[in-house]
N, C-alpha and C positions, 0 to 999 in steps of 0.2 A: 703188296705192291704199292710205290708211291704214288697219294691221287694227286692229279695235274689242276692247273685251274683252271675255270673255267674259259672255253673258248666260244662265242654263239656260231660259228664257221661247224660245229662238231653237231649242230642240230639243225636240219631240215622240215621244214613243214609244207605238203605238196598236196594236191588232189588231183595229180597229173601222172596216170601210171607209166605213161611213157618217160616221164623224167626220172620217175624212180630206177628205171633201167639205163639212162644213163649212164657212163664210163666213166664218168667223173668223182660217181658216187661207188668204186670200186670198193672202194676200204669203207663203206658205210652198210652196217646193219639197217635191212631194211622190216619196217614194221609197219603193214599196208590193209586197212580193213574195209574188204569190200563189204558194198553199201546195198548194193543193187546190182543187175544185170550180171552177165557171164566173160569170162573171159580163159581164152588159149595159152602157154605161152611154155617155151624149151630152158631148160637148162640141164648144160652141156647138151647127153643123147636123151634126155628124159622129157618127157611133153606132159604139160600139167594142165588141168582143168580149176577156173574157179568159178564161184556162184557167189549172189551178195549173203552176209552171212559168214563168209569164209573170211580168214585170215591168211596172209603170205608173210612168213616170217622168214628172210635172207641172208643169210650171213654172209661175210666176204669171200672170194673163188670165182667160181665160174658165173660167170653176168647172167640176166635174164634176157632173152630172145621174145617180143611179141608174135606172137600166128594172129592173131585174131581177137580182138573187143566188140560187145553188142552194141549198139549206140547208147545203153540205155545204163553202160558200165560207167561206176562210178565210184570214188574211194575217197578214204582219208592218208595218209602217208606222214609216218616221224622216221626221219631218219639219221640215225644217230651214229659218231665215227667208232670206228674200232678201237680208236687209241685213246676214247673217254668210256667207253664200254670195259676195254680190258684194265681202265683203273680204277672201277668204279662198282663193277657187278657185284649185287650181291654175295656174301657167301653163304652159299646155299647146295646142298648133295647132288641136285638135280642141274647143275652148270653144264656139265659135260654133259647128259642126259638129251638135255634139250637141246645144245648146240648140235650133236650129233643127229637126232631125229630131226633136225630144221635142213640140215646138209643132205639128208636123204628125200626128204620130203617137206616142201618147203609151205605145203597146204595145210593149214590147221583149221576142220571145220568147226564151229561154233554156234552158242544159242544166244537166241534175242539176248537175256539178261547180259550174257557176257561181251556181248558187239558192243553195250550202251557201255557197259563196264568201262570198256578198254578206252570207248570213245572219252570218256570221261577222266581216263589218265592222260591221254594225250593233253587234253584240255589244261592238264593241272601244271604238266613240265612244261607246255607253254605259258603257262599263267606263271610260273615261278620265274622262269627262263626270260618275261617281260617284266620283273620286280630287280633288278639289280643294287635299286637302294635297300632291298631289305640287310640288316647286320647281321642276318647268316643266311646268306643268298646261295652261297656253294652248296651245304650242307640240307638246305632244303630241295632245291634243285635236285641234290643226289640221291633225296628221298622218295621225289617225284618219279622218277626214272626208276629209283631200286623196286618203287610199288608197282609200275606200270610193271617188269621183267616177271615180279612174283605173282601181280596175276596171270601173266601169261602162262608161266609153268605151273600154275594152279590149272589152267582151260585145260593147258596142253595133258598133263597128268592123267585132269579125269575123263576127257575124251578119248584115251587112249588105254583107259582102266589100270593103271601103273600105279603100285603102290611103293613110295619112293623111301618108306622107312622099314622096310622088310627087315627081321630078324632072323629068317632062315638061313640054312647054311650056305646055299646060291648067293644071298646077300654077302653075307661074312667072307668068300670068296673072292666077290666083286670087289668090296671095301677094301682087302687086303691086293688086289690086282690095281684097281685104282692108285692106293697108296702108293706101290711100286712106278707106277707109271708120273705121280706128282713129282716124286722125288728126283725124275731128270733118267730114271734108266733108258726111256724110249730113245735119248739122244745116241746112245751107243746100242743101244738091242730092240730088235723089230721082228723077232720070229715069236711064236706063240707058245712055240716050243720050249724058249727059255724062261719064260715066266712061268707056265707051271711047273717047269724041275723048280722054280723056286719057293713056290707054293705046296709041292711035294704031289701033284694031282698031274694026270695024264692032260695032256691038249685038249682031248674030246670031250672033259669034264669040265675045263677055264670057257670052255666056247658055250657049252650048255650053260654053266651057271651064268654067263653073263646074259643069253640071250633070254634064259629064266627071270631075273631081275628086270634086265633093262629092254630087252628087246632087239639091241646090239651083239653082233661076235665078239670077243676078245680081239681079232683083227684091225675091227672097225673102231675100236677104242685105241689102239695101238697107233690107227692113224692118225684120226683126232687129234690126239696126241703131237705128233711130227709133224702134221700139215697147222697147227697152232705155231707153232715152235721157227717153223721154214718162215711161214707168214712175217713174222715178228723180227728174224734175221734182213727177211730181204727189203721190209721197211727201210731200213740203216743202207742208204743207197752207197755207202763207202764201202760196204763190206764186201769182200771180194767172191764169188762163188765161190773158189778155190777155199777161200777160209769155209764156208758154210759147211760144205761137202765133207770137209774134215771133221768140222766137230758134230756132225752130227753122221758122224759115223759112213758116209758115200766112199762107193769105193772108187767113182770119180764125179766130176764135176758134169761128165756129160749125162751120167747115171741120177745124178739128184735132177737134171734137167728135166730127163726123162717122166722121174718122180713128179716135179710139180707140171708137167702137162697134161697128165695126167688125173690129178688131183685137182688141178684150179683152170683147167680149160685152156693154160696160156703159157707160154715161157717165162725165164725168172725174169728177162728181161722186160717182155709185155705187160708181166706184175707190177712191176718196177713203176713203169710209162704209168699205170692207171692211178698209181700214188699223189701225183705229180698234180 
C-alpha cells in the first residue's frame, strides 16, 4: 500500500476519556492507557470494565458509550486515523490477530513494566510528530508508531498466551486460509464452507484449526475481512451503495445495509456522517 504524508490532523493526544468517545474520532484508532481509577463503558451490546493498568485498544465501528468513571479515573490517549494506520502498519502475522481480538474485546490488561513501556512510546511519536525539521521526519515518525503497535501486540500476545509463530498443522491451515482471504476471495465468497472445499479439510476442522492458533473461528476472520474492505469502500463518499454491494458480492443494497448495522452499530449512511 502507498504511505501518504504526513498529516498532524491523523494524530491526537488527549487525557479526556470522554473525548476519546467522541464521534468525531469515528475513523480514529483509539490507543487509551489507564492510569488509575475504574471505569464502565458499552460498545454496541457489550459492557466492558476497566481498572488503571488496563489498556482500551479501539478500532473503528461501533463508538464507545460511557456508564460510568470513578473520579479518581484517569488516562493517557493517542489517537491515530485509520487512513495513516492503514498505510503505515507494520507488516507483521499478528495484524489481523490483533485487530480482530481489539474488535471483540477492546480491554487489554497489562503490567507495570509494560504501562511505563507504552507510555513511553506515546512520548516518542509525539516527540517525533513535534521535530518536523528533522530530514527524515516521515520515516522516523513511522517508526515511532510501527514501535508503539509492535509493542502492543507483543503485551497483547503474551497476556493472552498466543504463540504467533506456530509450526503446527492448525498454523499451516490458518496461513494457507489467511492467504486465501489476502488475496481478495472474501469480496465474492463468505461461507466457510467454501474455503475449506478449497483447502480440501471439512468446515469443522478450518473452524477448529483457526480457533487452535488464533483464538478466532474461520467466520470471524471471514469477517474481519469484509467489514475492512466495506470500511474502506464507504470512506469514497462518491461511491454509490449500489456499486459496493455489487462488488462485494450483496445480493442487494439493502442486504449489505443490513450487514454494516450490524457489524459497525450504524448505517452506511451514519458511517459516512462520522467521516466527515
Amino acid at each position: 500500500m502507498q504511505r501518504q504524508e504526513i498529516n498532524r490532523r491523523d494524530f491526537v493526544f488527549t487525557e479526556d476519556f470522554a473525548e476519546c468517545c467522541n464521534k468525531k474520532y469515528a475513523d480514529y484508532c483509539l490507543h487509551i492507557l489507564c492510569l488509575k481509577g475504574a471505569a464502565r463503558f458499552v460498545v454496541g451490546d457489550s459492557v466492558f470494565n476497566v481498572i488503571g493498568g488496563d489498556a482500551i485498544i479501539k478500532s473503528s465501528g461501533k463508538p464507545i458509550s460511557i456508564i460510568h468513571c470513578s473520579k479518581d479515573f484517569s488516562i493517557k490517549a493517542l489517537l491515530i486515523s485509520w487512513q495513516f494506520l492503514n498505510a503505515n502498519t507494520p507488516q507483521s502475522s499478528y495484524n489481523a490477530i490483533g485487530n480482530i481480538a481489539t474488535t471483540q474485546n477492546p480491554v487489554m490488561p497489562m503490567q507495570q513494566a509494560d504501562l511505563e513501556r507504552c507510555l513511553l512510546d506515546f512520548e516518542e511519536v509525539r516527540r517525533r510528530l513535534n521535530q518536523p525539521y528533522h530530514n527524515f521526519f516521515a520515516d522516523v515518525l513511522r517508526r515511532a508508531v510501527e514501535t508503539m503497535i509492535l509493542d502492543l501486540y507483543d503485551i497483547h500476545a503474551r497476556m493472552t498466551h498466543r504463540n504467533i509463530k506456530g509450526v503446527s498443522q492448525a498454523s499451516r491451515i490458518l496461513q494457507r486460509f489467511v492467504t486465501l482471504l489476502q488475496e481478495g476471495l472474501y469480496k465474492k465468497e463468505r461461507s466457510v464452507e467454501h474455503y475449506a472445499s478449497r483447502l480440501f479439510i471439512t468446515p469443522k476442522y478450518l473452524s477448529e484449526a483457526c480457533v487452535a492458533v488464533s483464538g478466532y473461528t474461520a467466520s470471524s476472520w471471514i469477517e474481519y475481512y469484509t467489514t475492512q474492505e466495506i470500511a474502506q469502500m464507504l470512506s469514497d463518499r462518491s461511491k454509490p451503495l449500489t456499486d459496493i454491494a455489487y462488488e462485494l458480492n450483496f445480493s442487494s443494497p439493502s442486504y449489505l445495509s443490513r450487514y454494516v448495522k450490524r457489524t459497525f452499530g450504524c448505517s452506511p449512511s451514519e458511517f459516512r456522517k462520522r467521516l466527515k
